[in-house]
N, C-alpha and C positions, 0 to 999 in steps of 0.2 A: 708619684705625681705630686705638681705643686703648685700653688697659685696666688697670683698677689697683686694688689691693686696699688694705686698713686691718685688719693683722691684729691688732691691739688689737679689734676690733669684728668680727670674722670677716665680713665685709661688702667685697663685689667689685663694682667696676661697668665699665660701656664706654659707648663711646660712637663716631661716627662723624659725617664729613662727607660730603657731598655736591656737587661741584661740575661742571662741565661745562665743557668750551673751546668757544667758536665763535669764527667769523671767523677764525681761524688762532691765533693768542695770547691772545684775551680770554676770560677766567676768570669763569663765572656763578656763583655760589654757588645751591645750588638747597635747602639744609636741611641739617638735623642728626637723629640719633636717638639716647638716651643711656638708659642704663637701669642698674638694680640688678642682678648676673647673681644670678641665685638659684638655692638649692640645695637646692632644696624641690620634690618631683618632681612636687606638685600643678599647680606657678607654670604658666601661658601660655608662658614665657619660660625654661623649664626646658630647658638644651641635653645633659644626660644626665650630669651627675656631682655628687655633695655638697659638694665640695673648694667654697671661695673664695678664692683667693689670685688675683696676679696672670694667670697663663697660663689659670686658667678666665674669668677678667676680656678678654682678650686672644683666646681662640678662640672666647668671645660676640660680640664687637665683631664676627668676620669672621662667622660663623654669622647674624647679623644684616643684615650688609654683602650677603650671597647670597641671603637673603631679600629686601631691599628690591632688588637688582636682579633677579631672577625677577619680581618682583612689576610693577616699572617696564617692562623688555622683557623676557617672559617669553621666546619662543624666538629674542630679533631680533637687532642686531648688535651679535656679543659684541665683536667686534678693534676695538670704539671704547669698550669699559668695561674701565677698570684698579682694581684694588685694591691700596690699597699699606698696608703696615702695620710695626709696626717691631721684631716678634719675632718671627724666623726657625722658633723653633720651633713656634708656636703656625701658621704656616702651613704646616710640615708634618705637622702634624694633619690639621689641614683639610683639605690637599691626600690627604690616607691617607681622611679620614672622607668625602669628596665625589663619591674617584674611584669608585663605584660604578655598574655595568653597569645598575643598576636606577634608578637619579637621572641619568638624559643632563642636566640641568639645570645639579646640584650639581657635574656634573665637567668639563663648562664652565667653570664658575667658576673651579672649583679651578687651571685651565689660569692665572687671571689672577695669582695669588697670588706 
């Protein structure tokens, strides 16, 4: 996952890959998702703060990242999905926003981060 802002144009986006290992070493590319993070609490894609800068750019991508894996294996096997991302804080957010008692999903996830 990745995320970056343009604060000349108050405008933040993310984006992520998708890939897969089979046969032991071989890497399938399986997609991408990339998006505006918006801070406009009408958007689809509204992850719950006004800010755009980097780190709301950054805890979209993963907030994203845990949607398209619920989505792909909603309850199945998590110890073969990793998430890796390359700002420590922005996955202790996540890991703070996910582990909740009431989302067993989200704090799955969160475990991956």
């Amino acid at each position: 996952t990745d995320g970056s802002s343009a604060p000349s144009t108050s405008q933040a986006s993310w984006a992520l890959c998708v890939a897969s290992v089979c046969s032991g070493e071989r890497w399938l590319f399986e997609g991408w998702l990339a998006a505006r993070a918006p801070a406009e609490s009408s958007s689809s894609q509204y992850v719950g703060t006004a800010d755009t800068n980097s780190d709301v750019a950054e805890l979209s991508a993963l907030v994203w990242a845990a949607i398209c894996a619920i989505a792909t294996y909603g309850k199945g096997a998590w110890s073969r999905i990793w998430v890796k991302c390359d700002c420590a804080s922005a996955a202790c957010i996540a890991q703070a926003l996910f582990d909740f008692r009431k989302q067993p999903a989200l704090a799955k996830i969160a475990e991956l981060f």
